[in-house]
C-alpha positions, 0 to 999 in steps of 0.5 A, spaced: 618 292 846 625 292 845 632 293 847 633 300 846 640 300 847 647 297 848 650 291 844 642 288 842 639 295 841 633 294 837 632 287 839 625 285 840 622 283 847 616 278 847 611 280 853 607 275 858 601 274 854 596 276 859 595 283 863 598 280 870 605 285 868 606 292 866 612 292 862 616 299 863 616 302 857 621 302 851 621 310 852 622 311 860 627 305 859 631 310 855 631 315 859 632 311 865 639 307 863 641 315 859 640 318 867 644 311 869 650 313 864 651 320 864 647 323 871 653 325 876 649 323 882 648 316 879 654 315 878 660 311 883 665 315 887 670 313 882 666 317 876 663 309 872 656 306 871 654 302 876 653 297 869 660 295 867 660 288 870 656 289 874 651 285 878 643 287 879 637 285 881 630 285 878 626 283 884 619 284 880 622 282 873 615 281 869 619 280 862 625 282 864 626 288 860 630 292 865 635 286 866 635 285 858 636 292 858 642 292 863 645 287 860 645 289 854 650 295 856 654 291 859 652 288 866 655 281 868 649 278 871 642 279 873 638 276 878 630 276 877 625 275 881 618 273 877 612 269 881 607 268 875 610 262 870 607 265 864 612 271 865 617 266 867 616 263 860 617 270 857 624 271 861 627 264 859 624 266 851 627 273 852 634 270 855 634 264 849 633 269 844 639 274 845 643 269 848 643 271 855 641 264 858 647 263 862 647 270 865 641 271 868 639 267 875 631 267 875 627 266 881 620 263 882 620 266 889 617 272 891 622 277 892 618 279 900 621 273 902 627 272 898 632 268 901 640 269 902 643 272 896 650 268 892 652 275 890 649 282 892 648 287 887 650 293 886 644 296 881 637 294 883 631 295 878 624 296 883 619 296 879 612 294 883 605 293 880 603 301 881 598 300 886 601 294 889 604 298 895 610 293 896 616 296 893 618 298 900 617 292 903 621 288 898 627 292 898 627 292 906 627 285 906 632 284 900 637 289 904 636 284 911 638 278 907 643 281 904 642 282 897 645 289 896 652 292 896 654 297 900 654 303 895 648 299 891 644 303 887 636 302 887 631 305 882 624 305 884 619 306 878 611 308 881 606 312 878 607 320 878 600 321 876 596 325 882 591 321 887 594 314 885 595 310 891 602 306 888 605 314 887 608 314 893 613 310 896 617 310 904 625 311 903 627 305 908 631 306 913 639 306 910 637 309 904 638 316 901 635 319 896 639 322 890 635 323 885 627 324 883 625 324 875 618 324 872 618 321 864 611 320 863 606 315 867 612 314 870 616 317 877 624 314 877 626 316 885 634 313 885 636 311 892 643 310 895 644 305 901 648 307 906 654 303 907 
């Protein structure tokens, strides 16, 4: 695993140890940031990525690869949110290799219960465990506590293979949908909150 691209392209990535995690692999990762740079429905009203200094908010982070990956392309901050310390550990290994300790906030709570935010994001990665069924929990309950921007950006990452239980996934209300993609294993559906 590593940074596919942005200032630490080709930079590795450790992942936990164990198999608690599902790392969104480094080709899905490509073709997710390529739509988020160059997908006209992707990007903000003023024609800009929703990554120049931007904050986002990875509420399953795993080995944060995402955020590592968004920063690396020139988000300002990321929020991540991991419950099991073995990924913790990697996060902070992660953030201490390519220097960017002092631009991640990591929470070792869990994202159903998130708690209020410093700052909303405006690009939030939802990448749950497949069958887990959370993710549209998650980003219900991160929205009423106020951890979405008004025009915020969300992409949903679930299982696109048939008879999958975690496949789907309930737009909540105050969402649109923008876009749907299949890459591989992985179905990337991106949401725009309505104001």
């Amino acid at each position: 695993m590593r940074i596919v691209g942005g200032s630490h392209r080709g930079r590795p990535l450790i992942a936990p140890p164990d198999r608690t995690t599902r790392p969104t692999t480094d080709r899905v990762r490509e073709a997710l940031f390529n739509m988020l740079l160059h997908s006209p429905s992707l990007l903000t009203d003023a024609g800009k990525t929703r990554l120049d200094g931007g904050i986002v908010l990875d509420p399953f982070a795993g080995s944060g690869a995402l955020a590592f990956e968004a920063l690396s392309r020139g988000a300002l901050h990321a929020h991540l949110f991991e419950i099991d310390p073995a990924a913790r550990r990697a996060i902070l290994r992660n953030a201490a290799d390519l220097g960017f300790a002092e631009r991640i906030t990591l929470r070792g709570a869990d994202a159903l219960r998130p708690g209020r935010p410093v700052e909303p994001a405006g690009l939030v990665f939802l990448d749950p465990p497949y069958r887990s069924g959370l993710g549209t929990q998650v980003l219900t309950a991160l929205d009423r506590e106020g951890w979405l921007r008004a025009d915020a950006l969300v992409m949903v990452e679930t299982d696109a293979r048939k008879g999958q239980s975690g496949g789907s996934f309930a737009i909540p209300p105050g969402f649109a949908l923008l876009e749907e993609r299949q890459q591989g294993p992985a179905r990337l559906t991106f949401l725009l909150k309505q104001g």
